[in-house]
N, C-alpha and C positions, 0 to 999 in steps of 0.2 A: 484553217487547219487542214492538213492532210491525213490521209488515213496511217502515214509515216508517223507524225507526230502522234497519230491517237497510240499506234503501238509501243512509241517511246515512255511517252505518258504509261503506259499499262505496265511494264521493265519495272518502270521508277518508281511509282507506286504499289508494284504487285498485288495491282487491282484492276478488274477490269467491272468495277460497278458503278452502276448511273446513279444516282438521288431521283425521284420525282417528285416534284413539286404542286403535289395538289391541294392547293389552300384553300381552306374550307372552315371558316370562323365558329362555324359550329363545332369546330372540334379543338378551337384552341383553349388554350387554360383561359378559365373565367374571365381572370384579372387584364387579358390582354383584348379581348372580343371587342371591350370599347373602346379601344385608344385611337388613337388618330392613325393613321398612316401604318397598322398592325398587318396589312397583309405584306407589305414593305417587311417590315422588320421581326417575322416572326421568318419569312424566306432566307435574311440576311444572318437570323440567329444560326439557322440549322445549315447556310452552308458553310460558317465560319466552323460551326463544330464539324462536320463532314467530312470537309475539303481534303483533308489529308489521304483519305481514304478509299476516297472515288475517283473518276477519271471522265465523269460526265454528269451534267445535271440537265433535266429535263422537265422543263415546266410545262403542266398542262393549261393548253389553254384556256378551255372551255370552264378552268376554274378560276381565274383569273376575270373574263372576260362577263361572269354571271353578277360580277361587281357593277359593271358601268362603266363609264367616265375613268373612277377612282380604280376600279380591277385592271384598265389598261395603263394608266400612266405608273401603277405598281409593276407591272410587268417590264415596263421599261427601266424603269428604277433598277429592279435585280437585274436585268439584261445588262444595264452600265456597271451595274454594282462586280458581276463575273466576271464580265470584259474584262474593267480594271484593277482588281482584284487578282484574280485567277487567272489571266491569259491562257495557262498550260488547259483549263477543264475545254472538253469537246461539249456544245451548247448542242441542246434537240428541243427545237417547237414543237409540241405533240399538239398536233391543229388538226391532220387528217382531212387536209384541203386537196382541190384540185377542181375544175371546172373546164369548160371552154378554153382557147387556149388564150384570147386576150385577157379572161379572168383570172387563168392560174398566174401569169406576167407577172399581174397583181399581187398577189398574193406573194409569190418568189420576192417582188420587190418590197412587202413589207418585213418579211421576217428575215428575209436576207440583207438586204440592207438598211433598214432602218430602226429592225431588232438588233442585227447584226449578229444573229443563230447560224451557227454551225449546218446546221440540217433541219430538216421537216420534216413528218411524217404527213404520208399522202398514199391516199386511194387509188387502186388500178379501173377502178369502175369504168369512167370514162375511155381509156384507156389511151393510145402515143400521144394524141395531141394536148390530152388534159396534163401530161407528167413532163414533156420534152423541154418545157418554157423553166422548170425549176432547175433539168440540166446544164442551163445551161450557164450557170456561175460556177467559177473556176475555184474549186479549191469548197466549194460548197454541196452536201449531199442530198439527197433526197430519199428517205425512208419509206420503200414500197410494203401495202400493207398485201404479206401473205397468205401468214396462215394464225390465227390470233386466238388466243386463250379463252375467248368470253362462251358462253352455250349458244348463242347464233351463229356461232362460227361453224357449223355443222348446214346451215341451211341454204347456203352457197357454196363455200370452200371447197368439203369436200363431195360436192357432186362429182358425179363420173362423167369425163370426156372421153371418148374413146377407152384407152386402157390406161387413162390417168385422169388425178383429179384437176378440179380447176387448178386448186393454187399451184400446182405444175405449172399448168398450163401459164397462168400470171408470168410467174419468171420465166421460164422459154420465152414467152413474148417480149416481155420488159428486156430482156439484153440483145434483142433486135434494133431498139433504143438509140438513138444518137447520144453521145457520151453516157451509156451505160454501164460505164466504169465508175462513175459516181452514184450509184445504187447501192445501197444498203436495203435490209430488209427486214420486216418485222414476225419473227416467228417465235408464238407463245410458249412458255416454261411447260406448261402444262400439254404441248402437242410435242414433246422429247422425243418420243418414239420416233416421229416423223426426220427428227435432224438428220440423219445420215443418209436418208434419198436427196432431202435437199440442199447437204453439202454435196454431193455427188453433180448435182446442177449447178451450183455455184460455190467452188471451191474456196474460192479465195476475197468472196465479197465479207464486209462486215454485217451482221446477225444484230439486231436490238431484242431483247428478250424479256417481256414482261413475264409475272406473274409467277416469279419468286416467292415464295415468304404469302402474305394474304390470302391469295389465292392457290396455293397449295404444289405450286412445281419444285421439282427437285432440282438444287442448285449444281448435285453431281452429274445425276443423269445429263442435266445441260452440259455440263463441260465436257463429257465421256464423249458426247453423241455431237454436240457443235462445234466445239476449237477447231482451227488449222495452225499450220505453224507459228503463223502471226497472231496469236489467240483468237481472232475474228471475231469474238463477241461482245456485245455489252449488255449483262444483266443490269434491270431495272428491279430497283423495290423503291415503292413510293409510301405507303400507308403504312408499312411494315417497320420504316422510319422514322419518317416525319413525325409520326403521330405514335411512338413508342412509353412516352408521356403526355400526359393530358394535364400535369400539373407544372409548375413554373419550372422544372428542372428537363423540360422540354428537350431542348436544343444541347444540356448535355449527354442524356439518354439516347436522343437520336445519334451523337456523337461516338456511344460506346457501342450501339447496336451496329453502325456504320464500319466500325474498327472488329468488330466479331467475323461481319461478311470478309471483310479483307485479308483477315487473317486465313481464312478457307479459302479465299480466292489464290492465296499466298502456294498454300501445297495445292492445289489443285494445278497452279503453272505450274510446279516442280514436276507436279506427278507426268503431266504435258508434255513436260522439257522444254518448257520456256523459257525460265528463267535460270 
């Protein structure tokens, strides 16, 4: 998928919101915690009700993978399941990978091809040689992390480099990058303020935007302060979904909470003039 298609997709569904998928058994209705094969089919439940509404789904890893065995061959399960289901949704591995440069290969090579995820998210820590190897799949992104909504985000980020902070400094660096046209970036709902210096640095890349809804960002502010022409962004809400009931009506409730964002997401393009 191209960043073309994500913006058709955004047109056509007058949405530009992600689902995240962080399955967490402790938090499903009773009745489903035992069944067999449940991290499957509670994923399967809530993107059938969603689907409509969104324009990207985003499983977290690290929730998946606290299963085992059973956590990953689930993850591939919904990975087939979107695939061919949903061709139209933009897929995002939230892994937060990156190593060495033979290790990151790795890593490229499992969620790119063998999850067969749209994009990743991934760390500038190491910095060119940890991120150039995810580059370098055509038609595939890699979601640098900038500037991130959590309270540590403060004990790096925004240190001072000269007369700018690091995560400046990150993206300056990052589109030094060999195909750093396939950069995306991650910057928190809750650091809004900050959008408009850093669309100023990257005008036209696309934005993933946690920290909608839960964790308390404003969905306007984000759009005031991030869109470009081509909307550029993709707000995520994960918890604020998924997990909207915690009784068997689950996967319809996440369905209507789903259809409320979209609806705002709806005038908010108008207001844009996007759509």
């Amino acid at each position: 998928m191209t960043t073309a298609d994500l913006f058709e997709q955004i047109k056509a569904k007058q949405s530009f919101l992600c689902v995240g998928l962080d399955v967490d058994q402790d938090r499903f209705p009773v009745e489903l915690r035992d069944k067999p094969d449940n991290l499957f089919n509670f994923c399967q439940k809530i993107i059938d009700s969603t689907a409509h509404y969104c324009v990207a789904y985003k499983p977290n890893i690290a929730f998946f993978e606290a299963y085992g065995l059973e956590g990953w061959k689930s993850l591939e399960k919904v990975m087939q399941y979107i695939n061919r289901h949903y061709p139209e949704m933009f897929t995002i591995a939230d892994a937060k990978r990156a190593d060495i440069g033979n290790t990151s290969k790795r890593y490229a090579k499992a969620y790119f091809e063998h999850f067969d995820f749209d994009s990743i998210t991934v760390s500038p820590y190491m910095g060119v040689d940890s991120v150039e190897p995810f580059l370098t799949y055509e038609d595939k992104y890699t979601i640098l992390l900038a500037l991130t909504s959590n309270k540590g985000a403060t004990d790096f980020q925004l240190a001072s480099i000269g007369n700018q902070k690091l995560y400046e400094e990150v993206i300056k660096k990052s589109l030094e990058w060999q195909n750093s046209k396939r950069l995306m970036y991650v910057v928190g709902a809750t650091k809004a303020e900050a959008l408009q210096s850093i669309r100023q640095l990257i005008p036209e890349h696309f934005l993933l935007i946690p920290g909608v809804g839960a964790q308390g960002g404003s969905l306007e502010e984000v759009a005031l302060n991030g869109m470009n022409n081509q909307c550029g962004i993709l707000v995520n809400s994960s918890r604020g979904i998924i997990y909207a009931s915690s009784e068997s009506d689950y996967a319809e409730k996440a369905g209507s909470v789903a259809r409320e964002m979209q609806q705002k997401m709806r005038e908010l393009l108008i207001q844009n003039q996007i759509l």
